[in-house]
N, C-alpha and C positions, 0 to 999 in steps of 0.2 A: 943573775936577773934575766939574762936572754934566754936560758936554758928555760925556764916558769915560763916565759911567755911564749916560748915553742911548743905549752904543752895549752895553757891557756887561748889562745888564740887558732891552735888547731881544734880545739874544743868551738870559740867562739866564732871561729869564720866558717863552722857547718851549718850555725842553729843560723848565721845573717845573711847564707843563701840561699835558706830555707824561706827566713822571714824576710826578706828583702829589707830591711830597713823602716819600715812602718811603723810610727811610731804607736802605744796602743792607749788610745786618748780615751777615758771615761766617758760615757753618757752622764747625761746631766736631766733630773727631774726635778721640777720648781713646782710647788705646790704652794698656792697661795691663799688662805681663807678671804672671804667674800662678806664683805657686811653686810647682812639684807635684812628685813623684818622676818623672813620665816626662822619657823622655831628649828629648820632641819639645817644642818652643815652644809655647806657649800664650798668649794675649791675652785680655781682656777688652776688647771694642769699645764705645763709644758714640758712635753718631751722629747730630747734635743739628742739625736744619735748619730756619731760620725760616720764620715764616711772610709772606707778603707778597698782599697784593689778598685775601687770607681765603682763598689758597691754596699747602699745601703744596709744593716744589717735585719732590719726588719722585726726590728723591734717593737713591742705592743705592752702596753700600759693596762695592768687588772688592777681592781681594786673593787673590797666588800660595796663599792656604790656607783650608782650609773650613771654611766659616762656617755657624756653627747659630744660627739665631734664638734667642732669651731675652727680650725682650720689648719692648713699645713702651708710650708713655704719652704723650699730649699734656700741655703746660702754658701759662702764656700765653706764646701768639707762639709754641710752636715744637712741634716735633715729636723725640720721643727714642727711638732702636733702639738696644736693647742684643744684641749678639752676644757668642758665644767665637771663639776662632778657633784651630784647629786644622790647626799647622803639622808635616805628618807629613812631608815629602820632604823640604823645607829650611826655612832660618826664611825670617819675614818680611822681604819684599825687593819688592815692588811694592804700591802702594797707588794703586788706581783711584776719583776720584768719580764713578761714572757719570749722566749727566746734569748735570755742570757746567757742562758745552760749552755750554749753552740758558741761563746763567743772567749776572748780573753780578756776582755773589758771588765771592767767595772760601772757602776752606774751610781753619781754620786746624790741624793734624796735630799732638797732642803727642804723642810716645811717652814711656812710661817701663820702664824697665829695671830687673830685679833686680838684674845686677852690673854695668851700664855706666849712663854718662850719661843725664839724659832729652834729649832733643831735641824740637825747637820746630821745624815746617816751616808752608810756604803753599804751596796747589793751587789754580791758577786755572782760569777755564776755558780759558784758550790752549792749556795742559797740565795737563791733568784726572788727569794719570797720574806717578809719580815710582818711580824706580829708589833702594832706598834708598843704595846701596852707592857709588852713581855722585853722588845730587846732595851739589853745593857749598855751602856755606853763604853766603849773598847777605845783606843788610842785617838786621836783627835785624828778626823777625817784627809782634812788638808796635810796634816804629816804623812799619810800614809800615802794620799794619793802622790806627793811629791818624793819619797822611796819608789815609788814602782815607778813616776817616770822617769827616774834614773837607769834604775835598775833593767827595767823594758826600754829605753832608748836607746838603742845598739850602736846609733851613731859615736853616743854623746860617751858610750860606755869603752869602745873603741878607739876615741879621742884617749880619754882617761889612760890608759892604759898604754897607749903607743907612747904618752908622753914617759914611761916609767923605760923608755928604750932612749930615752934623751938623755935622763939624770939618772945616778945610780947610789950616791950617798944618801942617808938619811935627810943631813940638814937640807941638800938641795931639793931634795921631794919634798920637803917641808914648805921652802921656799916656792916650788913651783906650783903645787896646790894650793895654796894661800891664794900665791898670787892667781889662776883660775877663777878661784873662789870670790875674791875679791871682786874681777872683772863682773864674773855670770851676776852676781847678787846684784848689782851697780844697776846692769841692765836689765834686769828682770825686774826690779822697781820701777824703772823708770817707764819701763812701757807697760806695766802693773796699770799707772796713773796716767797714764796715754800724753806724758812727757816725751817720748821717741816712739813713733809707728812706724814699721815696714811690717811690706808682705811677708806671709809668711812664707813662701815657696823660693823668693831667693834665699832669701835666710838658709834655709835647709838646702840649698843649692852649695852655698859656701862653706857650710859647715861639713859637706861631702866634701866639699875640693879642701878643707884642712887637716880630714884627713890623708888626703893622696899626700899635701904638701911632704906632711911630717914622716911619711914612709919614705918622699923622695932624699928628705935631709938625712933621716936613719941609711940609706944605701951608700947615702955620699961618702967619700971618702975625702972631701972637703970639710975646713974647717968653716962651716958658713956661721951667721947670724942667728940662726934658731940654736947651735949649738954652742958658741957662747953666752948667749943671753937666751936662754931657756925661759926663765920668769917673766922676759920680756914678751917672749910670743905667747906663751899661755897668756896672760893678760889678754892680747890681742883680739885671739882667738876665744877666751874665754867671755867679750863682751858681745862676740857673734851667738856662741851661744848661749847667754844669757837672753839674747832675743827669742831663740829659737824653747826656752824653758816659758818662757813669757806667751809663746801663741798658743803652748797647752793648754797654761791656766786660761787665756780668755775664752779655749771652750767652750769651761764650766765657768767663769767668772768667780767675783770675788764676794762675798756676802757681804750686802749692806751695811747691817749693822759691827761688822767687828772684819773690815777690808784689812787694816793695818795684824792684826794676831792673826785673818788665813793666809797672807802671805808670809809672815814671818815663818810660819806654821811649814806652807811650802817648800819655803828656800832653806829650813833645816830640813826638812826630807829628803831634800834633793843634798845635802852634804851629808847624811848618816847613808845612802846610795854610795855615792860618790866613796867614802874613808871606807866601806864597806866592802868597794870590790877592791881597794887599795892593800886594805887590809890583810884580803885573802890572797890577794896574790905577795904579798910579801910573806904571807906566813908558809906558803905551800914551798917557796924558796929556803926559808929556812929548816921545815920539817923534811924536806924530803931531798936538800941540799945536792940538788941536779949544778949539773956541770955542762960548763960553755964549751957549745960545738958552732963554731965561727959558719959553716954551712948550713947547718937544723935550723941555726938563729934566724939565718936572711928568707927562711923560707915564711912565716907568719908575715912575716912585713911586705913581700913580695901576695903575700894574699891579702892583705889586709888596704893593700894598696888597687891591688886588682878590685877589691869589692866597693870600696868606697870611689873609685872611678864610675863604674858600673851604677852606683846612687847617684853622681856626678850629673853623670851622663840624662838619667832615667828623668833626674828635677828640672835638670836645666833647659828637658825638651817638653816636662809637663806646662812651663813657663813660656814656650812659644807657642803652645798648641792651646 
């Protein structure tokens, strides 16, 4: 097992000092129909792009109908344009994010309709552009965005994985991802439904300092508390981040009509993530059946502690400042 993660974590602590840790939150476009006597379509747009390095990404809203600004407002982390949109030759039928192509985002599209359906789309940047008439409906929005914020949260994906340096049998990995699991879902509802609020910046502050913790318990050569009760601390831990899965979502928020299936939706994305890189890293131990070098080992965790210090450090001074 230590041998995999000497090879995984020397892999993963290049790309998380490349990317600092940022997490990469979807934009969010809310397109609303307007009841009015005219015979022409009408929307209310809002679009809502985060921020990331303490820089807007500068993102711009096209579409086959023309669009009159109404206004903007900064809030934390992101940036909000509200338009109309005024559909005089045909309805809406193409929706551009201009400048997605530059970014790692995604942007997630809700429409809602006076007399039809609302619909739920994704705009990447592959194709920044969608035909509304033409696209298919591809795996449920909310599942997908909640895989990638797994899979893109380097923190949370780092957490994951330093835990697999605690426990080494099957049953107890079992046990200790449940138990995670358990905790993150617990509180990812609860602040879903604005049952528990915190900011989001400590949250992400701690979730740094659990990483360092659990590199410090991996050096020890103490029998401490994290290492017999492993389940115990992922719970813990897992309820912090389950806050920190929860300030994603309220990003984008949750769609009126069917709040209870896009979160369910979510919090299975965020565990086929999760089993995902679990998965791969146990398989890459058994395919390629590397062997434990008590020195190689201490080296990932010695980075991994260094890096998540260094987040540590970064949130807990963007919090006094």
């Amino acid at each position: 097992m230590r041998a995999l993660l000497v090879l995984v974590f020397s892999l993963f602590t290049l790309f998380s000092n490349l990317l600092v840790a940022h997490e990469v939150r979807p934009a969010y476009l809310q397109l609303t129909e307007l009841t009015t006597d005219s015979p022409n379509q009408q929307f209310e747009a809002s679009l809502r792009q985060p921020q990331i390095d303490g820089r807007y990404l500068g993102l711009q809203l096209a579409t086959n109908c023309e669009s009159i600004p109404v206004s903007a407002r900064l809030s934390e982390g992101a940036l909000t344009e509200v338009f109309t949109l005024e559909c005089t030759e045909e309805d809406l039928e193409t929706i551009t994010i201009l400048g997605l192509e530059r970014t790692l985002i995604d942007t997630l599209v809700s429409i809602q309709y006076v007399d039809d359906a609302p619909r739920d789309l994704l705009i990447n940047g592959d194709e920044p552009s969608i035909q509304l008439s033409t696209v298919t409906p591809g795996a449920p929005v909310y599942l997908v965005i909640g895989i990638e914020h797994l899979l893109l949260g380097f923190d949370h994906v780092l957490f994951v994985l330093m835990l697999l340096y605690i426990v080494r049998k099957p049953i107890d990995i079992l046990i200790v991802v449940t138990s995670f699991t358990i905790a993150h879902s617990l509180t990812l509802v609860l602040s879903a439904f604005d049952v528990v609020t915190l900011s989001s910046a400590p949250v992400e502050a701690v979730i740094a300092g659990s990483i360092v913790l659990l590199a410090y318990e991996i050096l020890s050569q103490q029998e401490s508390l994290t290492k017999q009760f492993p389940a115990i601390v992922a719970f813990l831990f897992g309820l912090l981040h389950g806050l920190g899965f929860a300030g994603a979502l309220a990003e984008i928020g949750l769609p009126e009509n069917s709040q209870l299936i896009a979160l369910l939706l979510f919090n299975i994305g965020i565990e086929v993530g999760q089993l995902t890189i679990i998965a791969a890293a146990l398989s890459i131990v058994f395919i390629l059946r590397l062997r434990n070098h008590p020195v190689l080992a201490q080296l990932p965790v010695y980075a991994a502690g260094g890096i998540a210090s260094f987040w540590f450090i970064e949130r807990s001074w963007s919090i006094l400042v």
